[in-house]
C-alpha positions as CSV (number, residue, x, y, z in Angstrom):
1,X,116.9,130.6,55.7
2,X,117.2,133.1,52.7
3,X,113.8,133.3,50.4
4,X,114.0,131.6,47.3
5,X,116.6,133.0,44.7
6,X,114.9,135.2,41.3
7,X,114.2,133.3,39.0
8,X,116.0,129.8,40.1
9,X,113.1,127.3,39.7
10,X,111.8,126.1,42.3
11,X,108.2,123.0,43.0
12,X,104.9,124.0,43.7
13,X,105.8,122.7,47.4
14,X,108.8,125.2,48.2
15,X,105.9,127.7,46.9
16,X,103.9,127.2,49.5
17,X,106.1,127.0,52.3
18,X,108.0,130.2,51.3
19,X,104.3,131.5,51.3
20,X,104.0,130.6,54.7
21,X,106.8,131.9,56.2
22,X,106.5,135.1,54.4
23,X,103.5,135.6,56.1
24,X,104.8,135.1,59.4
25,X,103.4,131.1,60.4
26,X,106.0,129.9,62.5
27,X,104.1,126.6,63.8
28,X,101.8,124.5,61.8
29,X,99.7,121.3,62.8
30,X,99.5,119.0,59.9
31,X,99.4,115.2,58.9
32,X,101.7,114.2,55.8
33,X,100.3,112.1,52.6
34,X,100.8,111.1,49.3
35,X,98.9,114.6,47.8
36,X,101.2,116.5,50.2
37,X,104.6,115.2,49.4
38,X,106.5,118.0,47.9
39,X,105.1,120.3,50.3
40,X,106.0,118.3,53.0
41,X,109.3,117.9,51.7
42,X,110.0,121.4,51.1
43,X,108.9,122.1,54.9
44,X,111.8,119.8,55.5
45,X,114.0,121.9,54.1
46,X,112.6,125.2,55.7
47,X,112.9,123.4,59.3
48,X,114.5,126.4,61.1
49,X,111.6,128.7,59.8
50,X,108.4,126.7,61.0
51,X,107.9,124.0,63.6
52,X,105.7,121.0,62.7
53,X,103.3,119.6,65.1
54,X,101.8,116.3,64.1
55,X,98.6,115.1,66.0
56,X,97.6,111.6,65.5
57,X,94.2,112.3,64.2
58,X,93.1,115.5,61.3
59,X,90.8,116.2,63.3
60,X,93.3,117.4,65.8
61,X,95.1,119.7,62.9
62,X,92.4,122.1,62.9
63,X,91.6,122.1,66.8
64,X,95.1,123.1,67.2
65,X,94.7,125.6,65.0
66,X,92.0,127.3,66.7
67,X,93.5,126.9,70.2
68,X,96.5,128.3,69.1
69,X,95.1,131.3,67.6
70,X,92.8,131.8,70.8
71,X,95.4,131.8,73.2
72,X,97.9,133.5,71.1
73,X,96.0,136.0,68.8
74,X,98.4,134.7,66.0
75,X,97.0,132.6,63.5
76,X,97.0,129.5,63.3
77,X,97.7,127.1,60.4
78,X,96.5,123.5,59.5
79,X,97.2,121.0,56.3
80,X,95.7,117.7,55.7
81,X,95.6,115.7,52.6
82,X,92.2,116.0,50.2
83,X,88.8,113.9,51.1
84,X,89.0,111.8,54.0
85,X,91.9,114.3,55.8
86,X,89.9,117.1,54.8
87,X,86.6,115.9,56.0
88,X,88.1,114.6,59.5
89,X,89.2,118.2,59.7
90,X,85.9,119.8,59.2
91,X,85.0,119.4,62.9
92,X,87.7,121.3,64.2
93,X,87.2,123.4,61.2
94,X,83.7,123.9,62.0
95,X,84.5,125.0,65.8
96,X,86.9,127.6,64.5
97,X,84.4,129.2,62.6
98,X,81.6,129.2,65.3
99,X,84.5,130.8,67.4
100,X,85.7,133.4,65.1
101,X,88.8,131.9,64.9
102,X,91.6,133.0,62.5
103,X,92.5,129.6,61.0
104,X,94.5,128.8,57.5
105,X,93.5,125.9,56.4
106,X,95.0,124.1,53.3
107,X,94.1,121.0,51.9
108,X,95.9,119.0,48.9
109,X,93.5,117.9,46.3
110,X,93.7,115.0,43.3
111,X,95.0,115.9,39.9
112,X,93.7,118.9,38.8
113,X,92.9,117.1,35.4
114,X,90.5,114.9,37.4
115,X,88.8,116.9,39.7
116,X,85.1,117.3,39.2
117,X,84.9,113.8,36.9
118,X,84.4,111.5,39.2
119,X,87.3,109.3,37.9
120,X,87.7,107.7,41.3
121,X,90.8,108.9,42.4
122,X,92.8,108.6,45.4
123,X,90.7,110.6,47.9
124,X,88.4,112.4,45.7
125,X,85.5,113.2,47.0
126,X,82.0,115.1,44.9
127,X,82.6,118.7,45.5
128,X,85.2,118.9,47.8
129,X,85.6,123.1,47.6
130,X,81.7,123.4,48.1
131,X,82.7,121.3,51.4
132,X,86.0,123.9,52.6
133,X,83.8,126.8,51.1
134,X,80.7,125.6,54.3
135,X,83.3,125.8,56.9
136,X,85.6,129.1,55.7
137,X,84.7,133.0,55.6
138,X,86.9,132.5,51.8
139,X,88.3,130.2,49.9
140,X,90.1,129.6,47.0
141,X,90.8,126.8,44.3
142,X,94.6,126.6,43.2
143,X,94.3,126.9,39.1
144,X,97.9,126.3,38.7
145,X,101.5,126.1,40.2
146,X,101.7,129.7,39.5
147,X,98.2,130.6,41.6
148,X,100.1,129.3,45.1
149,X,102.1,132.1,46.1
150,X,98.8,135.1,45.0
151,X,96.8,132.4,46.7
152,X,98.3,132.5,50.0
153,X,98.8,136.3,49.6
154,X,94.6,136.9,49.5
155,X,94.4,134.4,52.5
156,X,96.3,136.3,54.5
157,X,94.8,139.7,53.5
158,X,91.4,138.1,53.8
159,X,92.5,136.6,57.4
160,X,93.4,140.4,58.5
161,X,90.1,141.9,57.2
162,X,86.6,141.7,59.0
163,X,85.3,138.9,61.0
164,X,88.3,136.7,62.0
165,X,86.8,133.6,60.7
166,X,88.9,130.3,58.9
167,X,90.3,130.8,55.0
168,X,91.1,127.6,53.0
169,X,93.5,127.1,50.2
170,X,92.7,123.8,48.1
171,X,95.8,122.8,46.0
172,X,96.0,119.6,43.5
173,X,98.9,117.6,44.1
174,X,100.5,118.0,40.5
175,X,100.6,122.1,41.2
176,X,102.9,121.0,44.0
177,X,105.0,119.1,42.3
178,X,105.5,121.3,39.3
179,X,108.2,123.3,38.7
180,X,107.8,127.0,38.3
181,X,110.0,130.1,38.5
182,X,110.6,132.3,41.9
183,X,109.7,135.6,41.8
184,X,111.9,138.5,41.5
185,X,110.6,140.3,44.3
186,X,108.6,138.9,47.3
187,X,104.8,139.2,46.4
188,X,103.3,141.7,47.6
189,X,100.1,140.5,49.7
190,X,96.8,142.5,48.6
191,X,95.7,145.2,50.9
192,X,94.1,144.1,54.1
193,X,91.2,146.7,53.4
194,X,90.9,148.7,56.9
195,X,87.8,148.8,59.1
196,X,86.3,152.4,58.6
197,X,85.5,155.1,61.2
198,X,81.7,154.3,62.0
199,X,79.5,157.5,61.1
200,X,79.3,160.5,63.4
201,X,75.5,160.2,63.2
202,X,75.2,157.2,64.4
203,X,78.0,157.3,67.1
204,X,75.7,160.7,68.4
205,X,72.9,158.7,68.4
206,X,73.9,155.9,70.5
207,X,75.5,158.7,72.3
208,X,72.3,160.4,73.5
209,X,70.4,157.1,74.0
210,X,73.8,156.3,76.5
211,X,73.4,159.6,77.7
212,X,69.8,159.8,78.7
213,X,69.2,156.1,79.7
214,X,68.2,155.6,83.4
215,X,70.0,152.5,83.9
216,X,72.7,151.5,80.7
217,X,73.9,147.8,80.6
218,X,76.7,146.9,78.5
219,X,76.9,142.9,76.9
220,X,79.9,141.6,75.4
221,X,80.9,139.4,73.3
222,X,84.2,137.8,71.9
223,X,84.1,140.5,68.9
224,X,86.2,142.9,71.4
225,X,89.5,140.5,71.7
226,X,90.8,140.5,68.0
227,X,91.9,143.9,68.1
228,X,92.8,144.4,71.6
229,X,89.1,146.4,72.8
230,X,88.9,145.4,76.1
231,X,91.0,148.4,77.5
232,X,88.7,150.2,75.6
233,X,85.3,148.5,76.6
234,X,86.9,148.9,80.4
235,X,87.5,152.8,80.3
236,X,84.2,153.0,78.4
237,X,82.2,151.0,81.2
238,X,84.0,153.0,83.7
239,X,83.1,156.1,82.5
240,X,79.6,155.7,82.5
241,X,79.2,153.2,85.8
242,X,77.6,150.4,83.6
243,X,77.6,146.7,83.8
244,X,79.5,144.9,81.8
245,X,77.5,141.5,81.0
246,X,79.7,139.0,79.2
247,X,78.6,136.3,77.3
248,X,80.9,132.9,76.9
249,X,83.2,133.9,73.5
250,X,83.2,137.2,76.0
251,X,84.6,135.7,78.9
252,X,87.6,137.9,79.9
253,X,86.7,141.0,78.4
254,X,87.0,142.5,82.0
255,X,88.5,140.6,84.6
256,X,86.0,139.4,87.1
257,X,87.9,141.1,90.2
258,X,86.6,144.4,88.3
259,X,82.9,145.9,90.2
260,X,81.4,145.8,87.0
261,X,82.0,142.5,85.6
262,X,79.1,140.0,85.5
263,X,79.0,137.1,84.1
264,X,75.0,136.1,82.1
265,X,73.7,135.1,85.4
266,X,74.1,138.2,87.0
267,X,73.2,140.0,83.9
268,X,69.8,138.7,84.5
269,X,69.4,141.2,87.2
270,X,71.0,144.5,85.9
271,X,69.0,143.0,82.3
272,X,66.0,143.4,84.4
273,X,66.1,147.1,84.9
274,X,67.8,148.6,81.8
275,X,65.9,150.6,79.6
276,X,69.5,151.1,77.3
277,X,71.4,147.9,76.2
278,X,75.1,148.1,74.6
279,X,75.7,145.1,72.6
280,X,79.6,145.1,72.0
281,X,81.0,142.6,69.2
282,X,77.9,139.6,70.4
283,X,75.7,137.6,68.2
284,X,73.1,138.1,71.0
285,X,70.5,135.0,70.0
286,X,69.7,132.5,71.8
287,X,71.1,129.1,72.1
288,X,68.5,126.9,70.4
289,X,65.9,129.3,69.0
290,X,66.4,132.4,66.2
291,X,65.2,135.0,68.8
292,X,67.9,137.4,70.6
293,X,69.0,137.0,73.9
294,X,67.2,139.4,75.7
295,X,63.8,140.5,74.7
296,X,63.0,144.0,73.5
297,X,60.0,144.9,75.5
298,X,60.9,148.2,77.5
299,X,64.2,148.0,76.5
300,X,66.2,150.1,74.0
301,X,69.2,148.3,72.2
302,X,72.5,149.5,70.5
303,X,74.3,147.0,68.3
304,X,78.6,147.4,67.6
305,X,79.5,144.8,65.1
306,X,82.1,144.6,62.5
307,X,79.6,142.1,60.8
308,X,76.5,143.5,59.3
309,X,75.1,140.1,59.1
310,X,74.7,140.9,63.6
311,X,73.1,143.5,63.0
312,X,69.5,142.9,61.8
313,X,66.7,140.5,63.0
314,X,66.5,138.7,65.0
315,X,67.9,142.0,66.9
316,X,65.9,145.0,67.4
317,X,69.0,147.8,67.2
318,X,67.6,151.2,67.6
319,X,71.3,152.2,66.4
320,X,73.2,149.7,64.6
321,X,77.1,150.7,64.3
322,X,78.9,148.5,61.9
323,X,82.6,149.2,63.1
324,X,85.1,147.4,65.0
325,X,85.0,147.7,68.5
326,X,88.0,148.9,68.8
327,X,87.3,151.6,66.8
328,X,83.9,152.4,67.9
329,X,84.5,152.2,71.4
330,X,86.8,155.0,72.1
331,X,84.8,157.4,69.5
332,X,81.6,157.0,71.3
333,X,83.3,156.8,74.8
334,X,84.4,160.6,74.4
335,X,81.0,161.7,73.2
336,X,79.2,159.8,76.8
337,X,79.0,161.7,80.3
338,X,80.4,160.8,83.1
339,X,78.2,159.5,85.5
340,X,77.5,156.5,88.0
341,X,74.6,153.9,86.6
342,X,75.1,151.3,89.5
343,X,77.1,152.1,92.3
344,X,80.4,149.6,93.2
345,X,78.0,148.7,96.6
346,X,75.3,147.5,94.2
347,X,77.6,145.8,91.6
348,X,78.9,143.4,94.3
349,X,75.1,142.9,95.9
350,X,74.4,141.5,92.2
351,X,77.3,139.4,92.3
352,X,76.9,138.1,95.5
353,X,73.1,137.4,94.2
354,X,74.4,135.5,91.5
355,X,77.2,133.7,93.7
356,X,75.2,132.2,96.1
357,X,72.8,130.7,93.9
358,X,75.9,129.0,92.4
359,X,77.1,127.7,95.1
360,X,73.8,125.9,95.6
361,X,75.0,123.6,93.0
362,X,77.3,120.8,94.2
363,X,79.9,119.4,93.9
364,X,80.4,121.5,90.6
365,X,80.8,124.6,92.3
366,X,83.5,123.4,95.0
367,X,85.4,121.5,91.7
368,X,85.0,125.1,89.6
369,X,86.6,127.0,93.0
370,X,89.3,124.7,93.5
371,X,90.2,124.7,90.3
372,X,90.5,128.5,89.6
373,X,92.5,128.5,93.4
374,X,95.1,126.2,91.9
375,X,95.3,128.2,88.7
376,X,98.1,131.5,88.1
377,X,96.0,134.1,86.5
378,X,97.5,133.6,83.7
379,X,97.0,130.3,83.2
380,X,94.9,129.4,80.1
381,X,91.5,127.3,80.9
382,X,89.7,125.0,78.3
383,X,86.5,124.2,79.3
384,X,84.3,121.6,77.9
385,X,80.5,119.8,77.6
386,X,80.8,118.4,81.1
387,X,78.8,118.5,83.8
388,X,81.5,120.6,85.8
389,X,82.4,122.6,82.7
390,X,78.7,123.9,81.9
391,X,78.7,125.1,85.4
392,X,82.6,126.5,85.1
393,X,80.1,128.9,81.8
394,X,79.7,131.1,84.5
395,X,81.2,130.0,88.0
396,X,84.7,130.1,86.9
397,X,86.2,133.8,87.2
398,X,88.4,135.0,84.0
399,X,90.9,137.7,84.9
400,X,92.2,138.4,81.2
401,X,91.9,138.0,77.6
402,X,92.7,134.8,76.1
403,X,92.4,132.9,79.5
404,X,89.4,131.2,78.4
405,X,88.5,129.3,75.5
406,X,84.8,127.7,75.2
407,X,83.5,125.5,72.1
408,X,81.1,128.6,70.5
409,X,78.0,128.0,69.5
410,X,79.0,124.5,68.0
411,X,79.4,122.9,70.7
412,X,81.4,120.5,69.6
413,X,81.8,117.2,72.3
414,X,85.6,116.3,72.4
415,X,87.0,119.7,71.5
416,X,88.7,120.4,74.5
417,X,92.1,118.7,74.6
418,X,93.0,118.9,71.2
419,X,92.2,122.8,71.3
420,X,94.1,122.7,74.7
421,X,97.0,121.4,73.0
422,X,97.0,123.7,70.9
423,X,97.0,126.6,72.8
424,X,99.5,124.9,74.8
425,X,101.9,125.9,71.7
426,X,100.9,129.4,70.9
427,X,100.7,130.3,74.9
428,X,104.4,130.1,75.0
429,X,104.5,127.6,78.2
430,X,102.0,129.2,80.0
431,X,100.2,125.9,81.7
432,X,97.0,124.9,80.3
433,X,94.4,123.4,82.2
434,X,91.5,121.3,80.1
435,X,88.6,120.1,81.6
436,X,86.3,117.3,80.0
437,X,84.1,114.5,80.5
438,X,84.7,111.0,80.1
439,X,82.6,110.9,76.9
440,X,84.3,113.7,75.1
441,X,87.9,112.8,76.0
442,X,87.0,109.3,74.4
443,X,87.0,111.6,70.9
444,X,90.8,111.9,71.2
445,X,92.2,110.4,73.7
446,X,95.2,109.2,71.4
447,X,96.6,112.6,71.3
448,X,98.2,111.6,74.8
449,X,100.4,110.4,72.3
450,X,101.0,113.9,70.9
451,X,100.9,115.4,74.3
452,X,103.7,113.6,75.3
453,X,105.8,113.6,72.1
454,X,105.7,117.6,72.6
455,X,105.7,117.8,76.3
456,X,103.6,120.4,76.7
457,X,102.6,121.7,79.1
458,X,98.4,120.8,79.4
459,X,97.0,119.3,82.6
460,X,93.9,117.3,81.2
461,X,91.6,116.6,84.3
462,X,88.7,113.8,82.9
463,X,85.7,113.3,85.0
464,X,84.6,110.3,85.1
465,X,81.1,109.0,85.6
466,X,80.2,106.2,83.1
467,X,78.2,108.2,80.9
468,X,77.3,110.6,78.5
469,X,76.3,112.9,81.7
470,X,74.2,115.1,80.0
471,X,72.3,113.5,77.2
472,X,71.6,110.6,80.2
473,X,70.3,113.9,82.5
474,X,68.2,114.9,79.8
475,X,66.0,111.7,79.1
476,X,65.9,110.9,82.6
477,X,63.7,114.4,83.0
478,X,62.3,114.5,79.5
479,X,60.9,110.8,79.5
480,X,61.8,108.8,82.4
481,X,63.9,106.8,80.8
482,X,67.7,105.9,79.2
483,X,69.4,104.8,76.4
484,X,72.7,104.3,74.7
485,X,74.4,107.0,77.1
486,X,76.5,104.2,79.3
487,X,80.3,103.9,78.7
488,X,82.6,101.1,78.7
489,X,86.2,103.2,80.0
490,X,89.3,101.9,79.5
491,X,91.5,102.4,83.0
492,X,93.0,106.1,82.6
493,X,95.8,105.1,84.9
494,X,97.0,102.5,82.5
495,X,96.0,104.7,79.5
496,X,98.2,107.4,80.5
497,X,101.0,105.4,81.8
498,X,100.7,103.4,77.6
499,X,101.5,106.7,76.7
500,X,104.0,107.8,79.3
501,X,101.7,110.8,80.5
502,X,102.1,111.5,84.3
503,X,98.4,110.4,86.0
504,X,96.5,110.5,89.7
505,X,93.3,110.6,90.9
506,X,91.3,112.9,92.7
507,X,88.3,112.3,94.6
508,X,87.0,115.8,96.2
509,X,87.2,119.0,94.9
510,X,90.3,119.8,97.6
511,X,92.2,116.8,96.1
512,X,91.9,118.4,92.8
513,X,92.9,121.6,93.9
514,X,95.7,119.5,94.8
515,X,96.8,117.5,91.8
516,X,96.2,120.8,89.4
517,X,98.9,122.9,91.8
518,X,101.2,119.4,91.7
519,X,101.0,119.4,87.6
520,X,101.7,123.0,87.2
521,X,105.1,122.0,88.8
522,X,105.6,119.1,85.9
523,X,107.5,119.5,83.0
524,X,104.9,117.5,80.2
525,X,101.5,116.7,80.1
526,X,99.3,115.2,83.1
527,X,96.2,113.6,83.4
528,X,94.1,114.0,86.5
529,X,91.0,111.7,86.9
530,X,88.0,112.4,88.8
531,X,85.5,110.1,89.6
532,X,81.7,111.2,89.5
533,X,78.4,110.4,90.3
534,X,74.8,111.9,89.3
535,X,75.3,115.7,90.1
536,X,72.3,118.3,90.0
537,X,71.3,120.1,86.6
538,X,72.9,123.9,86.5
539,X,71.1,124.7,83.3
540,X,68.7,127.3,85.7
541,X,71.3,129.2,85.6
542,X,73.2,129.3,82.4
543,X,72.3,132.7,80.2
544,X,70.5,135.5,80.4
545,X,67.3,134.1,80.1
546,X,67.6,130.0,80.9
547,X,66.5,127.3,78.0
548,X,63.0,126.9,77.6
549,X,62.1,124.0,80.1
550,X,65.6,124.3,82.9
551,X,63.9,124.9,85.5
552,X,65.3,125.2,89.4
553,X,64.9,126.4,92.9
554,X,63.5,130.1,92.8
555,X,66.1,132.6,92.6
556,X,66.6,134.8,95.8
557,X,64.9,138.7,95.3
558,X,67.2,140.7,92.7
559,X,69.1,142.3,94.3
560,X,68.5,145.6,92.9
561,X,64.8,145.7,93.2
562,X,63.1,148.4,95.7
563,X,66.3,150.3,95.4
């Protein structure tokens, strides 16, 4: 389809959509309504330029959004109509931005003569842009028909600049349907302003503390994946002999076949003897508490960030390198020596260490094994807040980038399939396996519908075990007592068939080894249930250091110590 001819006028609507496929969105989830009309419309005309995918909840639209940006790198695009649509987005929205996702998000708005006065239009709601601007890195307020086409142009140059992180675009409904004239010449998008070269000072710095450090440890986070760092992280770690500890956004920064990969449990042993920590593109604080991961006592830390915000306290960065990592890593790799911290003989001692003591936990570990067995390595896991998925945090090995997707620090309960479906679209029919519990798939369990309308290619195993596992687990060893975490389930079997979706049951770990190789061979969508019982806690484990009050069995002698 040709862009839009000079001068010929042309609504609000085909704006918008010419904006979008100038900017390269080839797939967006959305859910029509009255504010979106004309846009909607002119998508219908510009069918051969962008695929719509249309979820049966908004919540789903921006779920989508970030699954399909996390498999793919590309990003990914949602629209909902104003107040309600955009509030039932806000979850998905949220998880996007806890995951550094890059996520367009546009949502109509009422009449741009009413908005602010409270008139009680159609879906108005008090401050709706205070609302997108909580959720988004940037946003902008459409001012008039003519504002579309720059708007969409500073989205996309704010998507390629910094932190990835959401944008949203709010656009009254009249600016949509208004006519205005078509440019003479495609816009041209503001300059995506370039990350800078960090300083040679403080590269030289982190350089001699790398240098001179008994026993460097590297930590990871998801900060190296957005512009391809993990070649570079590898040939750094490489050069140097360090561990590489990842955290969960980090999950695939090395493959776990590689010496040096450890996942946080395993980092607590090579943690215990550094006196030099890399942090590479990580947060690094703690799960529940403003403190950082790792306490500072003894030990010496360097922080790579591309946001300054990760940079200062908590943290206590002796060097603190705002730069992306994919520029930082190379620069400081050529100024390190090459050496051997931890030898390949004592790498695999520490992961054994940390192996065995997940293998304690059953049946989650035998579930976690078979399912990475019946998985390509290739294949694109989702893993959510179940019992067998906070285990799968660190007993599931990742061999690449984009293989794993986790909910971030929101941890939002019923994430998983619609992100899984999602990804499902940007991974180009790679198969996607999504794991969740019977409470969190009840969140969305109508997108079986969607699923199946789109046949792709997810295997959605639910384990089942009546409850809200983990808030139950919790009260039961916090006060001796339960409430309001029992389930009343519909039958899965009959649920899937309603939809069409292809079903079975699995009831060991070997069976869903199984059913998972069985689905990869189906065309569509299939959902696998598993029926569970009370399982032990994991939470000893999870992290470097484990939450306050998780406590377990005593962890066998590091493995390192007396060396």
């Amino acid at each position: 389809m040709k862009d839009m001819e000079p001068h010929k006028p042309v609504t609000g609507g085909q704006v918008l959509v010419d904006s979008l496929v100038r900017h390269g969105v080839q797939d967006l989830f959305m859910i029509p309504g009255i504010q979106l009309d004309w846009a909607v419309d002119a998508l219908r005309q510009r069918s051969a330029d962008i695929r719509l995918f249309i979820p049966r909840h908004e919540q789903t639209t921006t779920y989508m959004a970030d699954g399909y940006y996390r498999a793919s790198g590309r990003t990914g695009a949602a629209m909902v109509v104003p107040g309600p649509g955009a509030l039932n987005a806000g979850a998905g929205l949220a998880t996007a931005y806890a995951s550094n996702s890059k996520v367009l998000f546009v949502t109509g708005q009422i009449h741009s003569t009413g908005v602010g006065k409270g008139c009680g239009l159609l879906h108005e709601i008090k401050d709706q842009t205070g609302f997108v601007r909580g959720l988004t890195k940037w946003n902008c307020f459409v001012n008039s028909p003519s504002g579309i086409a720059p708007a969409f142009a500073n989205a996309f140059a704010q998507l390629a600049t910094g932190r990835p992180r959401p944008v949203g675009i709010e656009i009254p409904h009249d600016h949509l349907s208004a006519s205005v004239d078509s440019p003479e010449q495609p816009e041209e998008s503001p300059t995506a302003v370039a990350s800078a070269a960090p300083d040679s000072k403080f590269l030289d710095a982190a350089a001699r503390l790398l240098n001179a450090a008994r026993f460097p440890v590297i930590y990871v986070g998801g900060g190296v994946f957005p512009t391809n760092a993990c070649g570079d992280l590898q040939r750094l770690a490489e050069k140097i002999g360090a561990p590489v500890v990842m955290s969960d956004n980090g999950r695939g920064a090395l493959s776990d076949r590689h010496p040096l990969a450890m996942n946080s449990l395993a980092g607590r042993a090579v943690f215990q003897h550094a006196d030099v920590v890399l942090v590479v593109g990580s947060r690094f604080v703690d799960v529940l508490t403003p403190t950082a991961s790792w306490p500072a006592q003894g030990v010496r830390f360097i922080h790579i960030n591309i946001d300054a915000a990760d940079l200062g306290a908590p943290r206590t960065a002796e060097v603190a390198i705002e730069a992306d990592a994919g520029i930082a890593l190379p620069l400081l790799s050529e100024r390190l020596h090459t050496r051997v911290a931890l030898s390949e003989q004592d790498a695999l001692k520490v992961k054994r260490w940390a192996q065995d003591q997940i293998d304690t936990i059953q049946p989650q570990a035998a579930f976690v094994a078979q399912l990475r067995a019946a998985m390509p390595d290739d294949a694109i896991f989702v893993n959510e807040l179940t019992q067998i998925g906070y285990l799968a945090r660190i007993a599931f090995p990742v061999y690449g980038p984009r293989t794993y997707i986790g909910p971030g620090y929101q941890g939002t309960l019923g994430y998983g399939f619609p992100v899984a479906l999602g990804a499902a679209v940007g991974a180009g029919g790679r198969r996607v396996v999504s794991i969740t519990g019977d409470g969190g798939f009840g969140w969305n369990m109508q997108e079986l519908a969607t699923a199946q309308r789109y046949r792709l290619p997810v295997t959605l195993v639910v384990f089942n075990d009546g409850h809200f596992g983990n808030v139950r687990a919790i009260q039961k060893r916090e006060f001796a007592a339960e409430v309001a975490v029992d389930l009343a389930n519909p039958d899965f079997g009959l649920l899937a068939n309603a939809f069409g979706v292809a079903y079975c049951r699995a009831d060991s770990p070997e069976a869903l080894g199984a059913a998972v190789r069985q689905a990869a061979r189906h065309e569509g969508p299939v959902l696998i249930e598993v029926k569970l019982g009370v399982v032990p806690s994991p939470w000893h484990l999870l992290r470097l250091l484990p939450m306050k009050g998780m406590t377990g069995p005593a962890a066998p002698q590091n493995p390192l110590n007396g060396d």
